[in-house]
C-alpha positions in Angstrom: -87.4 154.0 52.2 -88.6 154.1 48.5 -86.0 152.1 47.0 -86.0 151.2 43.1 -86.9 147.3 43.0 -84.9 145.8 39.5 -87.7 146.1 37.0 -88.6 143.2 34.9 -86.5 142.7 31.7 -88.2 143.7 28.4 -89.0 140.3 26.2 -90.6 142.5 24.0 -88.3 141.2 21.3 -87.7 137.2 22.0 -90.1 135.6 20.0 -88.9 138.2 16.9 -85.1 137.2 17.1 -86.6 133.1 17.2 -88.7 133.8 14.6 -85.8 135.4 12.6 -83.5 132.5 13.1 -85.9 129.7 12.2 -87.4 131.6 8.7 -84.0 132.2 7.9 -82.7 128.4 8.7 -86.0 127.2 7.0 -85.3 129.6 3.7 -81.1 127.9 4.1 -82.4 124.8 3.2 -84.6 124.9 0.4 -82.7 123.8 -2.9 -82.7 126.5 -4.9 -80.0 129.1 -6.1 -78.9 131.4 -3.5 -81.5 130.9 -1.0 -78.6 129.9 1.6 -76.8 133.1 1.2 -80.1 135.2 1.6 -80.7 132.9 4.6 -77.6 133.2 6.0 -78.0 137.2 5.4 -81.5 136.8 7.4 -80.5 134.7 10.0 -76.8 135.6 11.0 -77.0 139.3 10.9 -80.6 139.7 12.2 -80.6 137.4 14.8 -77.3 138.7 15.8 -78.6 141.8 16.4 -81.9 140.7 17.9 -79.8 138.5 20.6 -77.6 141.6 21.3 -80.8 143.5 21.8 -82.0 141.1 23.9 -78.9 140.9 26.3 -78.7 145.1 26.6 -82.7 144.6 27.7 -81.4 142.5 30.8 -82.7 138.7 29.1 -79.3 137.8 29.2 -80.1 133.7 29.1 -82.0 133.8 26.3 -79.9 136.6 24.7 -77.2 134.6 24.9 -78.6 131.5 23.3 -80.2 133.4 20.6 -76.3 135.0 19.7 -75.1 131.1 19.7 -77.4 130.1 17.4 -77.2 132.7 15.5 -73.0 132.0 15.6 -73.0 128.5 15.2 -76.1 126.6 14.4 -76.4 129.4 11.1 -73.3 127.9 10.0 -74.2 124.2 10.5 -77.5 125.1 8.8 -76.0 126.6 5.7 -73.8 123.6 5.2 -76.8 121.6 5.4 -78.4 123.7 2.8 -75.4 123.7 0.4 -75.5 119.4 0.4 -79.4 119.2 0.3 -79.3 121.6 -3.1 -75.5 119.6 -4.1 -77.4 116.5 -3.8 -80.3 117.9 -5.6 -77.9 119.2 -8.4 -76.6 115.3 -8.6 -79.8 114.0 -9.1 -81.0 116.2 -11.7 -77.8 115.5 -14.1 -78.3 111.8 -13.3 -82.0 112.1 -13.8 -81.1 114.2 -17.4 -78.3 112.1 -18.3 
């Protein structure tokens, strides 16, 4: 009559992979030289893994949002980035020219 209840899911590790994601989407778009690639590095690959982590723990709603952010909101970011330091480019030739 002992049976095993499901034991809680480890969140040891959700605030982490959120905290990865946001410092890398934060460093993505600061204008200068390639801070969006070390960005992208931080926040693609990391919170990647983090999310994956997460799911094998058994926080598989939150796992799986982490992983789509990680997949397509790092993109987005990025591209965000890359106009923000374009249009930060523009204004210092026009400012110098």
């Amino acid at each position: 009559m002992n049976e095993v209840a499901g034991k809680a899911p480890d969140t040891s590790l959700v605030k982490p992979a959120w905290i990865v994601l946001i410092v890398g989407w934060v460093i993505m778009l600061l204008p200068i030289p390639m801070t969006g690639w070390l960005g992208g590095v931080i926040a693609g690959i990391g919170g990647c893994i983090l999310a994956i982590v997460n799911l094998v723990r058994g926080v598989v709603g939150i796992g799986i949002v982490q992983l789509l952010c990680a997949l397509i909101v790092t993109p987005i970011v990025y591209w965000i980035g890359l106009a923000i330091f374009g249009a930060a480019l523009v204004s210092a030739a026009g400012a110098a020219g």
